[in-house]
KOLVEXGU-42359 format. One record per residue: y, x, z of N, C-alpha, C in turn; residue in three letters. Coordinates in steps of 0.1 Angstrom, whole numbers, plus 2048, in hexadecimal, padded with zeros to 3 digits. Example, Ala and Ser with C-alpha at 12.3 -4.5 7.8 and 13.67 -1.06 7.14 Angstrom:
<doses>
7C788484E7D387B84E7DF88484Eala/7EA8808477F588984780088184Fser/
</doses>
This chain:
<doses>
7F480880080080080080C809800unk/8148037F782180C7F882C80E805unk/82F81880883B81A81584681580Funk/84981480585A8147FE862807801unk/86B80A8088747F78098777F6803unk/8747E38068767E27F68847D67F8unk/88C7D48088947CE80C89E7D480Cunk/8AF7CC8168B77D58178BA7D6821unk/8B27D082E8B07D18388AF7DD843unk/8B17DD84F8AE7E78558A47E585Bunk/8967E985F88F7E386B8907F3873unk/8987ED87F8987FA88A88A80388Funk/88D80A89987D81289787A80B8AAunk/87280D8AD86F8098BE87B80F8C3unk/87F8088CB88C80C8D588780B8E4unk/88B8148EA88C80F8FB897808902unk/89F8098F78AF8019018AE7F6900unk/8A57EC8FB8A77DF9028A27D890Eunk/8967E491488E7E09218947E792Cunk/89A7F69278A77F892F8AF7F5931unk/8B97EE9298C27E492A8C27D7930unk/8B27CE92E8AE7C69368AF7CD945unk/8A27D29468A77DC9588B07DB960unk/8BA7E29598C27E795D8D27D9960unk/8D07CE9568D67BF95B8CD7B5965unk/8C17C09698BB7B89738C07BF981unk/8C27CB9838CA7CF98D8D67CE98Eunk/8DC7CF9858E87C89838EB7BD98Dunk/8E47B59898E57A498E8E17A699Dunk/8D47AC9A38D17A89AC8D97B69B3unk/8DD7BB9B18E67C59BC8F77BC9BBunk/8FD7B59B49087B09B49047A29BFunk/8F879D9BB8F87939C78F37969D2unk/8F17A89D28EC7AA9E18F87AB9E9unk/8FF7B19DF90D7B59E49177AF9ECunk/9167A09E291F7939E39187919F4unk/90C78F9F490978CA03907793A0Bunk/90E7A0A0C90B7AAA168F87B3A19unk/8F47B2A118E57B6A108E57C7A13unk/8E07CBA188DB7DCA1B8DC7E0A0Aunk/8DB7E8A058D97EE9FA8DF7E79EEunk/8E87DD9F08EC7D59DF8FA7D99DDunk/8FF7E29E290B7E89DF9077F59D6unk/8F97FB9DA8F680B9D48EE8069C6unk/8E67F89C48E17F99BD8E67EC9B2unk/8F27E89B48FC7E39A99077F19A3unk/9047F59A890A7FE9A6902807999unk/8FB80A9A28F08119978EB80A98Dunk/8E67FE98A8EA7F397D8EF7F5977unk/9007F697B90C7F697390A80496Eunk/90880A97190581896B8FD81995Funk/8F48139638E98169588EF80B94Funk/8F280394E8FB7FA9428FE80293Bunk/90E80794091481293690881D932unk/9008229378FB82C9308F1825923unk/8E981892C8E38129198E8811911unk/8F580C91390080690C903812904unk/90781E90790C82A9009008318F9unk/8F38308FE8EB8358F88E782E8EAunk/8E781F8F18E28158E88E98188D7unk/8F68158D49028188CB9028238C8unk/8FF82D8D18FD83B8C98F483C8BEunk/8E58338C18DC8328B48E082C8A6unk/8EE8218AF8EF8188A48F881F89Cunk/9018268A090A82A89A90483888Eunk/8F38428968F084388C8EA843880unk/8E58388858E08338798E882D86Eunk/8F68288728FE82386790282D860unk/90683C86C90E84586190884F85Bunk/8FD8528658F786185C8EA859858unk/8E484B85D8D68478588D883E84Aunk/8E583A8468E783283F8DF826838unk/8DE8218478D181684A8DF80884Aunk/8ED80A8498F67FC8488F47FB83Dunk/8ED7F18338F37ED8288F77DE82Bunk/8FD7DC8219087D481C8FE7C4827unk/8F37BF8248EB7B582B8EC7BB83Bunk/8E87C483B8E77C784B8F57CA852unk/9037CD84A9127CB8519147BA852unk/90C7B28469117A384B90A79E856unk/8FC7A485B8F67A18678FA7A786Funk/9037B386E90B7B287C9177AE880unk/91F7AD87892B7A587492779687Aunk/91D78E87691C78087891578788Bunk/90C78B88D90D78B89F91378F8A8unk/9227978A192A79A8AA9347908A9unk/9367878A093C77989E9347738A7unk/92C7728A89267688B592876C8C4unk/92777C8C492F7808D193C77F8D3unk/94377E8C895277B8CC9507698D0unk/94C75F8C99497548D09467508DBunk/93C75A8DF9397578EE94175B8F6unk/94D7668F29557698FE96375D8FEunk/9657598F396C74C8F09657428FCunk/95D73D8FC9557358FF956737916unk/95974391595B74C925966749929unk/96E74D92297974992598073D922unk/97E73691C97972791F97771F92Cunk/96E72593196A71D93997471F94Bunk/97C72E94698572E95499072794Funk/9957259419A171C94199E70E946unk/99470B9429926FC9439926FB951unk/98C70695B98F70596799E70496Aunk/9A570D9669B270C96B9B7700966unk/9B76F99599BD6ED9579B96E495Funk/9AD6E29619AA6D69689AE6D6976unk/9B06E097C9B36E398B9C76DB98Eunk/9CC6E19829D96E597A9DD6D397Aunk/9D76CF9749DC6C59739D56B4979unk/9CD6B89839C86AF98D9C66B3998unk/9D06B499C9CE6C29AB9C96B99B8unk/9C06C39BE9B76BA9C69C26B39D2unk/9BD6B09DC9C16AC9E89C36B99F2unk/9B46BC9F19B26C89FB9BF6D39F9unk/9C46D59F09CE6DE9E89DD6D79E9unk/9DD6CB9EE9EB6C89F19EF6BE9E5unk/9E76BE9DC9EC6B49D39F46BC9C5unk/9F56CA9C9A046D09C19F76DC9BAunk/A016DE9AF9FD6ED9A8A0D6F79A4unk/A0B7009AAA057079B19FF7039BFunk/9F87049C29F37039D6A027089DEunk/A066FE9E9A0D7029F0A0B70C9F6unk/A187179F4A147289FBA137319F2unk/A0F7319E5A0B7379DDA177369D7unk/A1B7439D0A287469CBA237519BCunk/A2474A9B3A1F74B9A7A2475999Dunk/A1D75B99AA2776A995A2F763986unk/A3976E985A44763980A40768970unk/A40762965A4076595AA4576C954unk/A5377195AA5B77A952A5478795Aunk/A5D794956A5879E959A4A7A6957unk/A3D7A9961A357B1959A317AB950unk/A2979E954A2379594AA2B792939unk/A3479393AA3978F92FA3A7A092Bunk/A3D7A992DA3E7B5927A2D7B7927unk/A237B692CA1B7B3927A147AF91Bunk/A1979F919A1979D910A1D7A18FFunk/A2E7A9906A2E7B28F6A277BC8F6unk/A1D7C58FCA1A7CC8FCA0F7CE8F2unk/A027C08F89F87BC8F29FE7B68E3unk/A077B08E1A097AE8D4A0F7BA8CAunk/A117C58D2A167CC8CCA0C7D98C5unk/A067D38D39F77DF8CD9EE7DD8C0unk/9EF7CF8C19E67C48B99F07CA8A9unk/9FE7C98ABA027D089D9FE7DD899unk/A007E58A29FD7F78999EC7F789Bunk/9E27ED8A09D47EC89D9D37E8891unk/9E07DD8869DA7DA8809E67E7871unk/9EC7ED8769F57F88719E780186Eunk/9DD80587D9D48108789CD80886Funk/9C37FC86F9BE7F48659C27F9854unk/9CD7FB8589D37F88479CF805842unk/9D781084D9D781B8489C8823844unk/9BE81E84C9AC81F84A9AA81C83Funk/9AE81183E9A980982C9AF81481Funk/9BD81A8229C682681C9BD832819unk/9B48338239B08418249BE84A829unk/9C18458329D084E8389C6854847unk/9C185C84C9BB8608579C4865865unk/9CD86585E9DA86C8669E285E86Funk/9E68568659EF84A86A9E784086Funk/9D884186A9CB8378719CC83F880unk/9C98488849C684F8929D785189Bunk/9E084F8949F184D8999F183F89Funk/9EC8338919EE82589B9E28238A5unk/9D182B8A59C98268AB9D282D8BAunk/9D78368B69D983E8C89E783A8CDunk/9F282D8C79F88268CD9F181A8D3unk/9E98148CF9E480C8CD9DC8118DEunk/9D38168DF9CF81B8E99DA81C8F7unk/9E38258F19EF8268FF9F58178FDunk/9F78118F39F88018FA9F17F7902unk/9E37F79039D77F690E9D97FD91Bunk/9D98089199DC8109249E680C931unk/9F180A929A008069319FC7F9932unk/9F47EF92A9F57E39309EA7E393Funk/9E07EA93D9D77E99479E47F1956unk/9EA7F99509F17FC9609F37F5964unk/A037EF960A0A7E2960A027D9967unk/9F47D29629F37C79699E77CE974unk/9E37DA9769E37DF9899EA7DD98Dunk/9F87E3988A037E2992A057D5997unk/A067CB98CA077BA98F9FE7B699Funk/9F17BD9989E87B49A49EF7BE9B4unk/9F27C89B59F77CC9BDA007C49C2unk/A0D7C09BDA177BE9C4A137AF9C3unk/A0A7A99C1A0779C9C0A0A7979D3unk/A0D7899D4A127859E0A0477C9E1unk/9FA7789D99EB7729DD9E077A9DBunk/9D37799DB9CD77D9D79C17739D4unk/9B577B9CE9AC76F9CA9A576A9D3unk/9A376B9E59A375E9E99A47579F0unk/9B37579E79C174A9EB9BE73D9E5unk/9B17369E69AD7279E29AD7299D3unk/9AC71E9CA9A97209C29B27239B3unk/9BF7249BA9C672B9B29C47389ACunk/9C57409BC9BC74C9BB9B87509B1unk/9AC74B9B499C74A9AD9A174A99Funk/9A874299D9AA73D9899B1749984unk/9BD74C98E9C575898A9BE766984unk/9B876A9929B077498D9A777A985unk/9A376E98599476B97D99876E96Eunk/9A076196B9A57629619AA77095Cunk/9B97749649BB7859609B478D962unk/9AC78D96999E79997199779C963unk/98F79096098879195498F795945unk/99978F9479A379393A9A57A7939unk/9AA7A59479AD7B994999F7BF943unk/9957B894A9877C19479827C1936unk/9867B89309827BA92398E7BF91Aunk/99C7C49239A57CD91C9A07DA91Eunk/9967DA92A9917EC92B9897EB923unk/9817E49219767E29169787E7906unk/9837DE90598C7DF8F798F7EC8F6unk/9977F19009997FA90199180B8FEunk/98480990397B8149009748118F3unk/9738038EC9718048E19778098D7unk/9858048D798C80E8D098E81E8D4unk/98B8228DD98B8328DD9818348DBunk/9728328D89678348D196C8388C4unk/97182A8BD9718298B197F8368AAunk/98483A8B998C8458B098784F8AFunk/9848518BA9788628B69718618ACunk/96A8558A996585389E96985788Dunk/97784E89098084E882984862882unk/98686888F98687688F97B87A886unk/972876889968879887962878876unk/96887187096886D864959866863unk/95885E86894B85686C951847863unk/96084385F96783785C96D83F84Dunk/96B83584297683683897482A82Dunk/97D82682598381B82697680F81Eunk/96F81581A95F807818958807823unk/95680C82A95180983A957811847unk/95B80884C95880985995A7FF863unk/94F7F88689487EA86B94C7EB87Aunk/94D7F987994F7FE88F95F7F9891unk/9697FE8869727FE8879787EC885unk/9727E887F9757DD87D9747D388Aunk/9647D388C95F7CD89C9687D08A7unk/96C7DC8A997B7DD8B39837DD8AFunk/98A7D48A69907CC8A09937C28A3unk/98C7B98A29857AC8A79877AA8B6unk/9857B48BC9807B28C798D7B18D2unk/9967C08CA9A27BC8D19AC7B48CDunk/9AF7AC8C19B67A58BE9AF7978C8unk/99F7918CC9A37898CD9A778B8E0unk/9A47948E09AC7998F29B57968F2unk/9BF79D8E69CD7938E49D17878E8unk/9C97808E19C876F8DC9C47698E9unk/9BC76F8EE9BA7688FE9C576D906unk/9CD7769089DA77D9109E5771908unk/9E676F8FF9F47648FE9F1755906unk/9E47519029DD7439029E1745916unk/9DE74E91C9DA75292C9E9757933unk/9F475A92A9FF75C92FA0774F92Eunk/A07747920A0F73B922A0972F92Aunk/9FD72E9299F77299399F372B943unk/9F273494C9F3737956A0573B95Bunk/A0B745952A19749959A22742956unk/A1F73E949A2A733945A2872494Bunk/A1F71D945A1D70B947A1A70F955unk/A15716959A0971596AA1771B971unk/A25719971A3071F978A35719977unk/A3570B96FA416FF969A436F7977unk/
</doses>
């Protein structure tokens, strides 16, 4: 029988990272809830989960990435199967955050008894819209432009002005992650101040965490582009953190005009 493919398909070779990766979201989980309840050892071994995440995670993408660039196992069928699953991961994070707006609206605008009847909760003194938040907000939209400045310039074959907007683009993440430490710093509540709290945080908490996220994606993808791993018919990496931080964007406007703005009215 012949070896020769005769598809355009990739079929991967045996991998260990996904029983590792399983594993390793099973300590995860049960050291975060040892944690949550005070348990002997679920502080050392959520910890150590979290650890080994990042390391599947980096190991994992290290295969993938060589197989796209030196195995030249992406073709054209197997970039639309990953293109269409990371469309489905950007949905499901839609779908996440989702589900804490609708908490905040519905809290927002039927406010219980137990809570005084009012939104904000009496006591709670709301952080004001103007100031970091709003400089904030230019920030992320500003980054979102010279990401899509480097975009252009990639497609150019410009390597110079692609790695100039990817590394503003980066110090614009950067400064916004200060900024909103600083915020929770000088914050007058914390998360748990009832369920305003709770919405506040959660909401920004999660938002900051997937700007650090964004954030190391795109510094991957610049060493990469150093790397000359990107030029202008592919690069699927570059693109995907793309995606990824525009829609961080998109959730930072939707999370700043309601929460700092309407949630202040």
């Amino acid at each position: 029988m012949s070896s020769l493919k005769t598809h355009k398909f990739h079929l991967v070779d045996p991998s260990p990272w996904p029983v590792y990766a399983s594993s390793a979201s099973l300590g995860l989980v049960v050291g975060l809830v040892g944690a949550v309840h005070s348990y002997v050892g679920g502080g050392p071994v959520f910890v150590l989960g979290l650890l080994n995440i990042f390391l599947v995670a980096a190991l994992w993408w290290r295969d993938v990435i060589r197989e796209g660039t030196y195995g030249g196992y992406h073709t054209e069928e197997v970039q639309k199967g990953l293109a269409m699953g990371f469309g489905f991961f950007l949905i499901s994070e839609v779908m996440f955050f989702f589900s804490f707006f609708w908490a905040f609206f519905y809290l927002s605008l039927n406010p219980a008894i137990e809570i005084g009847g009012v939104w904000p909760p009496t006591g709670i003194i709301p952080m004001s819209a103007t100031g970091i938040p709003l400089l904030n907000t230019v920030l992320l939209v500003w980054s979102g432009l010279t990401l899509t400045y480097a975009h252009n310039r990639l497609t150019a074959n410009d390597l110079s002005r692609h790695l100039l907007g990817m590394s503003w683009t980066l110090l614009l993440g950067l400064i916004f992650l200060g900024l909103q430490s600083y915020e929770y710093y000088v914050a007058q509540f914390d998360i748990s101040d009832g369920v305003y709290g709770s919405c506040f945080y959660l909401l920004t908490g999660f938002h900051g965490l997937h700007v650090l996220l964004g954030f190391i994606f795109l510094l991957v993808n610049t060493v990469r582009a150093a790397s000359w791993h990107f030029y202008r018919q592919a690069h699927l990496g570059f693109i995907f953190g793309a995606w990824y931080w525009h829609f961080v964007d998109v959730v930072w406007l939707g999370l700043y005009f309601a929460v700092y703005v309407w949630g202040n009215l």
